[in-house]
C-alpha positions in Angstrom: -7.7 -2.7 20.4 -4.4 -2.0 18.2 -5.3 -2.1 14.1 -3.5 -5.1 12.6 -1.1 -4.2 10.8 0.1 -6.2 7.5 2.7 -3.7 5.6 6.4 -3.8 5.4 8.0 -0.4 5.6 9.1 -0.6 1.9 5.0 -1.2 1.1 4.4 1.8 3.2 6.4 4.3 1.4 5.1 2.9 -1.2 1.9 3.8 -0.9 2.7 6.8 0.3 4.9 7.7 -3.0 1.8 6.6 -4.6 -0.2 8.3 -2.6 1.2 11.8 -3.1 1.6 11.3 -7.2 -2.3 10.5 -7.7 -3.3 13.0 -5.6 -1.4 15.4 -7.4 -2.5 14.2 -10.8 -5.8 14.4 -9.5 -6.1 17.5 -8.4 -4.8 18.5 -11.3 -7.4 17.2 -13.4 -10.2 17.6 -10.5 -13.0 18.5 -13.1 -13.2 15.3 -14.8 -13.7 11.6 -13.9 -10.3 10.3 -14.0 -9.3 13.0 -11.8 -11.8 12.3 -9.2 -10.8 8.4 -9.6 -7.2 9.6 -9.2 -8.1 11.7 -5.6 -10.2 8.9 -4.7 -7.1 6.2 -5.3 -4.6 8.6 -3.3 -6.9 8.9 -0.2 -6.9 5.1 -0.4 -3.6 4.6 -0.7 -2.9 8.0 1.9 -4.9 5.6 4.6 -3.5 2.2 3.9 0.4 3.9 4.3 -1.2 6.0 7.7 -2.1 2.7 9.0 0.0 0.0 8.0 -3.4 -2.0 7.4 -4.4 -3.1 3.9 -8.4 -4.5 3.9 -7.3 -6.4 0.7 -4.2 -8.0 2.6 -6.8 -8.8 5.5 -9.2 -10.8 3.0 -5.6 -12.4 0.9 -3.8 -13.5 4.1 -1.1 -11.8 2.7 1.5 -9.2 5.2 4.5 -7.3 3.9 6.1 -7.2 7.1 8.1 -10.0 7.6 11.9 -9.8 6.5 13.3 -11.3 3.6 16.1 -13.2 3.9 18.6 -15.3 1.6 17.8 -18.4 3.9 13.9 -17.8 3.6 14.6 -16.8 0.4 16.2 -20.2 -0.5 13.5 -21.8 2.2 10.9 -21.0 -0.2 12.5 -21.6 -3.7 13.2 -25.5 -2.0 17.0 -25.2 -2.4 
């Protein structure tokens, strides 16, 4: 069975920016709390961009994925 995946290519490099900057930071400060919370936040975010599956997304309903549009765009905004 194939994950479901809810992220947009944009969300993905995101996360994986993201991913990369707190581990860094955290690494960097890997002797204290907020270090460990930033390595923990990275691996997090490392996974969720591997993936293309966000557990918060899941429980939200919400997925990155589709395309944006000007006509969905202007579907939604009801003009």
């Amino acid at each position: 069975m194939e994950p479901i995946q809810n992220e947009g290519s944009l969300d993905r490099a995101a996360r994986g920016l993201f991913a990369l900057v707190f581990l860094t930071l955290g690494i960097a400060k890997s002797r204290s709390l907020v270090g460990k919370l930033f390595i923990g936040l990275g691996i997090l975010l490392g996974v969720t961009a591997a993936t293309g599956t966000c557990p918060a997304y899941l429980a939200t309903g919400v997925d990155t994925r589709e395309t944006c549009t000007l006509d969905k765009l202007k579907q939604r905004l009801g003009r």
